[in-house]
N, CA and C of each residue as an Amber inpcrd file, in Angstrom:
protein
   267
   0.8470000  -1.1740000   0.0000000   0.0000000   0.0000000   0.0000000
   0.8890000   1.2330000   0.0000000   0.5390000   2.4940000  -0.6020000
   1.1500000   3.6220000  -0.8610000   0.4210000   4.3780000   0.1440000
   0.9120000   5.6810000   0.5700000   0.5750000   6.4310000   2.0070000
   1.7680000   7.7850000   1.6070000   0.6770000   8.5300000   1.8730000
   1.2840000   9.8210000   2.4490000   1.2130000  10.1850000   3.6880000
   2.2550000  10.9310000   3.9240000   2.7540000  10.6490000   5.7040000
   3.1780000  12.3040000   5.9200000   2.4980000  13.4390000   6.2070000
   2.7160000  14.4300000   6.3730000   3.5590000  15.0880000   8.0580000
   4.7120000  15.9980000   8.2300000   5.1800000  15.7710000   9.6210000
   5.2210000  17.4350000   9.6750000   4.6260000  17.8840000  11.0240000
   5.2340000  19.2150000  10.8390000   5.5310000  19.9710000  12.5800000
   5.8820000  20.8870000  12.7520000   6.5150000  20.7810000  14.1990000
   7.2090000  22.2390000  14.1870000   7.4250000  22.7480000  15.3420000
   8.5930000  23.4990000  15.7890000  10.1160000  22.9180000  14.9230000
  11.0640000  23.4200000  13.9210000  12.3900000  22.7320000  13.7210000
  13.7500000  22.4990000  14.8560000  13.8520000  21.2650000  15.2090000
  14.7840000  20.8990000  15.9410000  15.8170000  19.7690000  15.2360000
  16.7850000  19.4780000  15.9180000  17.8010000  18.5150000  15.3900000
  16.8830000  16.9450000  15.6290000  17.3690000  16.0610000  14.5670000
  16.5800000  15.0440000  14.9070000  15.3210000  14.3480000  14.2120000
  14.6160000  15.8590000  13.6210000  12.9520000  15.0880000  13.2030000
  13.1780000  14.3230000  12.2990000  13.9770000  14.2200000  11.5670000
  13.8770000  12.9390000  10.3500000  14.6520000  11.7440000  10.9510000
  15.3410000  11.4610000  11.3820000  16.2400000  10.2940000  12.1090000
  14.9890000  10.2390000  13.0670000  14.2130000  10.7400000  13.5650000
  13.1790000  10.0340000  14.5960000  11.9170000   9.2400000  13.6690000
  11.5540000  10.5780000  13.2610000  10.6120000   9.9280000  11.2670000
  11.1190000   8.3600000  10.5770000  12.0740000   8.7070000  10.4010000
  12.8330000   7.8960000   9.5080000  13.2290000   6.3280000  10.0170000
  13.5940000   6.6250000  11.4320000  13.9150000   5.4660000  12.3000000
  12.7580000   4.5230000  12.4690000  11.6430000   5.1800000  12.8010000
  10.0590000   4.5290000  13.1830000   9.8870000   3.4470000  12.2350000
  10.2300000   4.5320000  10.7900000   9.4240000   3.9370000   9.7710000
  10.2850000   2.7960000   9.3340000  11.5030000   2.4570000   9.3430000
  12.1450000   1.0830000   9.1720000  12.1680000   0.4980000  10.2150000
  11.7210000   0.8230000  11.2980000  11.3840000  -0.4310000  12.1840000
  10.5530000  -1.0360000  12.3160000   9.2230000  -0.5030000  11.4440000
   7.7250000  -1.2840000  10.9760000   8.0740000  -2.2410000   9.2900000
   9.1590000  -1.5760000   9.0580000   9.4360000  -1.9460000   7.6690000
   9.0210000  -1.0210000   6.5360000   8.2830000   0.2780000   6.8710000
   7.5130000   1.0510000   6.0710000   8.7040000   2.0020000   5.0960000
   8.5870000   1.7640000   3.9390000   9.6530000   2.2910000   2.8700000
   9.5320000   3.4550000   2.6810000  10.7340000   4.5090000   2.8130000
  10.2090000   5.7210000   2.1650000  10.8730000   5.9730000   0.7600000
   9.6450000   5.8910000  -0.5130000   9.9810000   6.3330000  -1.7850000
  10.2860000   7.4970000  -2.3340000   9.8990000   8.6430000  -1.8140000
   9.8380000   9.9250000  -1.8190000   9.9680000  11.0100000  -0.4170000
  10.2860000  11.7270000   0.1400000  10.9450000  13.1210000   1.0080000
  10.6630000  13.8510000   0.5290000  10.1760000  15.1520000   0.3170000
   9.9900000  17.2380000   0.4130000  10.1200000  17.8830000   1.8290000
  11.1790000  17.9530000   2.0230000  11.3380000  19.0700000   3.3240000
  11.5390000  20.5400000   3.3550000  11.1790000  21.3230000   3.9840000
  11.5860000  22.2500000   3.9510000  11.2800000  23.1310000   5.6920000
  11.8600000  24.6840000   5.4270000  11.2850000  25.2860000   6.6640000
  10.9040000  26.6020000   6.2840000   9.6220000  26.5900000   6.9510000
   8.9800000  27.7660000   6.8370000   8.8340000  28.8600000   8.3270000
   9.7400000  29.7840000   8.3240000  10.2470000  30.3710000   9.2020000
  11.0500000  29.2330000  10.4690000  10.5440000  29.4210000  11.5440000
  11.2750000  28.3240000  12.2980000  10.2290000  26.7070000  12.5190000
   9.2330000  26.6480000  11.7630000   8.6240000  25.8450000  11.8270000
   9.3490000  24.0750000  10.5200000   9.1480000  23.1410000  10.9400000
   9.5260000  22.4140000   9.8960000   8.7820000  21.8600000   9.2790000
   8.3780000  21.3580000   7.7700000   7.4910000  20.4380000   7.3170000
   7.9330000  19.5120000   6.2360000   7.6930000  18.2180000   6.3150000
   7.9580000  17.2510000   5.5070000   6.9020000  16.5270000   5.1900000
   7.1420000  16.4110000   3.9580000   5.9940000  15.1380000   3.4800000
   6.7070000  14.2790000   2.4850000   6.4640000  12.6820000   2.8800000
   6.6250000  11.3040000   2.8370000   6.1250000  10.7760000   1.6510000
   6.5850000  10.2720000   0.7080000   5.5480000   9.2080000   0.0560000
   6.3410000   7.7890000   0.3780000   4.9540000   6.9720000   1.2090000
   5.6180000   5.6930000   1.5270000   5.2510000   4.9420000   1.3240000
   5.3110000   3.4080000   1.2900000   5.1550000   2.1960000   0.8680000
   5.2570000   1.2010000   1.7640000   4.2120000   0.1160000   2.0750000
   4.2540000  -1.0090000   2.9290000   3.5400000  -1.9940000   2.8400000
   3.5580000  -3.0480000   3.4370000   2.8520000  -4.5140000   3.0290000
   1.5160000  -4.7090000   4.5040000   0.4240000  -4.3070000   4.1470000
  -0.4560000  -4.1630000   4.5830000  -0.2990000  -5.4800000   5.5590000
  -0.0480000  -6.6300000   4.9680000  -0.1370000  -8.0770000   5.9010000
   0.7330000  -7.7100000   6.5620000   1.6040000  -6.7260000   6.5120000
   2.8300000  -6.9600000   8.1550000   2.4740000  -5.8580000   8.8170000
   1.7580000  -4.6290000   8.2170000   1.4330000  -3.7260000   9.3540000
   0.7650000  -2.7760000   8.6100000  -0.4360000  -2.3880000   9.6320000
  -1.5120000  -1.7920000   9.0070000  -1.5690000  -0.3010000   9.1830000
  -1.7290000   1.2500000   8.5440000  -2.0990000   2.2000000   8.3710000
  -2.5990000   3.0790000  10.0460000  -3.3300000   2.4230000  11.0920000
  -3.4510000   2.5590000  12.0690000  -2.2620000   2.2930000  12.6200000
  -1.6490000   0.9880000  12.5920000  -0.8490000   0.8580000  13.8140000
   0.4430000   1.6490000  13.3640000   0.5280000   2.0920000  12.3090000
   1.7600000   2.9770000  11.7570000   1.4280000   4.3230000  12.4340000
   0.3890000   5.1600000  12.3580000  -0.2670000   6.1790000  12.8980000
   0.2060000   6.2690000  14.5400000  -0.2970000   4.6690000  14.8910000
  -0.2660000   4.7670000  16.2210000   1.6130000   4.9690000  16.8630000
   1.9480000   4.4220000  16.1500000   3.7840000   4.9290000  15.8970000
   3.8360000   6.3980000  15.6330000   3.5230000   6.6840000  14.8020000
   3.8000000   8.2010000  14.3340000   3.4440000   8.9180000  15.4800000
   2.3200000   8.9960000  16.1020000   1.7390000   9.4500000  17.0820000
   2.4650000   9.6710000  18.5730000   3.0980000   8.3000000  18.5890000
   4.3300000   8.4990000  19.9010000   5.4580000   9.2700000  19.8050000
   5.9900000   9.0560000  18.1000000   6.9630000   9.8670000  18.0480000
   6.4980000  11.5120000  18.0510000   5.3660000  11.7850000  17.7660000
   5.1600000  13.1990000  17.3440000   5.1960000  13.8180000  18.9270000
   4.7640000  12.6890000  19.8570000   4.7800000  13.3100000  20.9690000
   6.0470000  13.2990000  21.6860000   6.6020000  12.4920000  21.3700000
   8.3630000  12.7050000  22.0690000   9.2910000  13.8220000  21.2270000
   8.6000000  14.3900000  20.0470000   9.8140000  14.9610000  19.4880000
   8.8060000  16.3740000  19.1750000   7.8080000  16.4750000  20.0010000
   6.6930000  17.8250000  19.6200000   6.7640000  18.0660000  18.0140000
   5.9470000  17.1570000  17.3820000   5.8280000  16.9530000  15.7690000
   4.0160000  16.7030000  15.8320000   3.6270000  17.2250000  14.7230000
   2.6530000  16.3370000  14.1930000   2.6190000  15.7370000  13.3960000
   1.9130000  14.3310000  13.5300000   2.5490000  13.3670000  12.0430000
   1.0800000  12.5320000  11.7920000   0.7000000  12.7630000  10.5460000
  -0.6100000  12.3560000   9.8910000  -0.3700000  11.3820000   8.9260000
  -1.2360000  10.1970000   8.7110000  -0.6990000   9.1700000   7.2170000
  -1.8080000   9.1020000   6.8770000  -1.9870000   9.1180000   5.5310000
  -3.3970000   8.7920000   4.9110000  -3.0630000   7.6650000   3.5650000
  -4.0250000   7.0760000   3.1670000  -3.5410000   6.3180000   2.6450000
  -3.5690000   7.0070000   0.7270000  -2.8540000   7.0550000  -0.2370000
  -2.8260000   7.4110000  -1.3250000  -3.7580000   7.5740000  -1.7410000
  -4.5540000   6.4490000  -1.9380000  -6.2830000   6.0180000  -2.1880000
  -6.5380000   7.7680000  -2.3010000  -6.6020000   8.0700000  -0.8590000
  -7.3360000   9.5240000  -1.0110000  -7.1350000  10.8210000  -1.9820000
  -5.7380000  10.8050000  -1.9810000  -5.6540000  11.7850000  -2.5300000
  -5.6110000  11.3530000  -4.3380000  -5.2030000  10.2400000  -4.4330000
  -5.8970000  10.1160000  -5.7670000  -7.1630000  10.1690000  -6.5600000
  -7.9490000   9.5820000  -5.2990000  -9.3180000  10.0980000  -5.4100000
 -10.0750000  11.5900000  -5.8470000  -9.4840000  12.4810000  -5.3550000
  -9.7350000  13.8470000  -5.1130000  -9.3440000  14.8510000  -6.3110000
  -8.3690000  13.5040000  -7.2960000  -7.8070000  14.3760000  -8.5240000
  -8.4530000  13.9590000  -9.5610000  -9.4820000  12.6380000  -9.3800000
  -9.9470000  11.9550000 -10.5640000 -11.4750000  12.3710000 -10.6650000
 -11.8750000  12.7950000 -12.3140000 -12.8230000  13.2370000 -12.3760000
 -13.8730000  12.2200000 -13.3720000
């Protein structure tokens, strides 16, 4: 399954090695990165990839979710589905 994984936060040292770490320890691939900073704030968005039979969209969330709170981030995944949806007429 394909997923966009949006992260955004106060910028500190760290948010992607915390991002990044999570997500190969579920096994969740990242195909694509856009980072940038907008004043002192940071934002990245993910395009990622994973095998639904080893771990599901929630329990990835529910990961993202711990990290956002140990590293004061917010981190959202939705699954591609959607936003492809939203472009097709």
């Amino acid at each position: 399954m394909f997923a966009i994984m949006t992260v955004t936060g106060v910028d500190h040292t760290g948010i992607i090695a915390a991002v990044s770490t999570a997500c190969a320890e579920m096994n969740v691939n990242i195909h694509n990165v856009s980072q940038t900073l907008m004043g002192e704030y940071f934002t990245m968005i993910l395009h990622v990839a994973f095998d639904e039979n080893e771990v599901d969209i929630a329990t990835i969330q529910k990961r993202m979710d711990e990290v956002g709170e140990k590293e004061a981030l917010v981190i959202r995944i939705q699954s591609q589905a959607i936003f492809d949806a939203m472009n097709v007429i």
